[in-house]
C-alpha positions as CSV (number, residue, x, y, z in Angstrom):
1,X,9.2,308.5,-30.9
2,X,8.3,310.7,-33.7
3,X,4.8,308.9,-36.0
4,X,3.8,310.1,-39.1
5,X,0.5,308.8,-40.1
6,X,0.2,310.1,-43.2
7,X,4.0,309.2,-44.4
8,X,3.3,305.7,-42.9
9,X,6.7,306.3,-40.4
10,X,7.7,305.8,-37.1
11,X,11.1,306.2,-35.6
12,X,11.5,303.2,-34.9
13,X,11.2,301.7,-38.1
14,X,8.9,298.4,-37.3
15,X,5.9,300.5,-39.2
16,X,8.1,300.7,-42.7
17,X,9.9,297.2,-42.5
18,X,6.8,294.9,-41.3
19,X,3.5,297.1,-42.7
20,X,2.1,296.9,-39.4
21,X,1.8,299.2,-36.9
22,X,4.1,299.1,-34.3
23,X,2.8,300.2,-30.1
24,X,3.9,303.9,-31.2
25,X,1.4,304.0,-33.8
26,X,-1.4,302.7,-31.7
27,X,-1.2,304.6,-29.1
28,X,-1.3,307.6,-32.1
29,X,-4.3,306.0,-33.4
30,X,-6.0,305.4,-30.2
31,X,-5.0,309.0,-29.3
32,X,-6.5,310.0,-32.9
33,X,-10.0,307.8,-32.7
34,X,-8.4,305.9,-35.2
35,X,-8.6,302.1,-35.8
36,X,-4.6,300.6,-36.2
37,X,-6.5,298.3,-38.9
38,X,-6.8,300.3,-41.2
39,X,-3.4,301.3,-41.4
40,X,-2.1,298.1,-42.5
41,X,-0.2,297.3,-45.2
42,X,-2.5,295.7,-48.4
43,X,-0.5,292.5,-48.1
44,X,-2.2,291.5,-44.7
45,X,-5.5,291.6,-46.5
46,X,-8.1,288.9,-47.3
47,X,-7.8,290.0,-51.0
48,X,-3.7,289.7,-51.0
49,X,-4.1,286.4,-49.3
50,X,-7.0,284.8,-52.2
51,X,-4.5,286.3,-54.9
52,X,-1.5,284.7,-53.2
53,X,-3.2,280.9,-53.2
54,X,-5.4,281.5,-56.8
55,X,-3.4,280.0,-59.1
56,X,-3.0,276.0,-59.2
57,X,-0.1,274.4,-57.7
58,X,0.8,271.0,-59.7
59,X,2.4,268.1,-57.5
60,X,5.8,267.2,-58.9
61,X,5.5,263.8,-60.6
62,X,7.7,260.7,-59.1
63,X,11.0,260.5,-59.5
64,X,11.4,257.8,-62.3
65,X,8.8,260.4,-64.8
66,X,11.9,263.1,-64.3
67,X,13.0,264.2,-67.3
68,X,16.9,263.1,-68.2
69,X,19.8,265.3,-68.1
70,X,23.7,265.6,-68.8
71,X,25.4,267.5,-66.4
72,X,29.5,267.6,-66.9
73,X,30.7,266.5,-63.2
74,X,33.5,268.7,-61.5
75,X,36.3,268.2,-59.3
76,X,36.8,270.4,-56.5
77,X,40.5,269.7,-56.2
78,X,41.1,270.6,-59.9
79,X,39.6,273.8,-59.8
């Protein structure tokens, strides 16, 4: 298998699709001095994850407090 540390690459793909490095790139790393860790992607992150769940997340009232709506019913067979 052919890794590219600095292109973030390995032939096998798992490295590009999942940000994380894949047994190719470890054994690079460890090969290297390197620590894997620090070689993956910014989404995996403590900081990522506090962004992610920041925001508020308001509960969806009961059902009776739904707004009303009109929707214009359609037949299947008629189509």
């Amino acid at each position: 298998m052919l890794v590219n540390i600095s292109a973030v690459t390995c032939d096998c793909g798992m490295w590009q699709i999942s940000g994380l490095p894949c047994k190719h790139d470890v054994v690079v790393f460890m090969y290297k001095r390197v620590f894997p860790h620090d070689h993956v992607h910014w989404y995996y992150t403590k900081e990522a994850l506090k962004l992610t769940y920041s925001g508020a997340i308001n509960p969806i009232p009961e059902e009776p407090r739904w707004p009303g709506y009109q929707c214009q019913h359609i037949d299947p067979q008629n189509v």
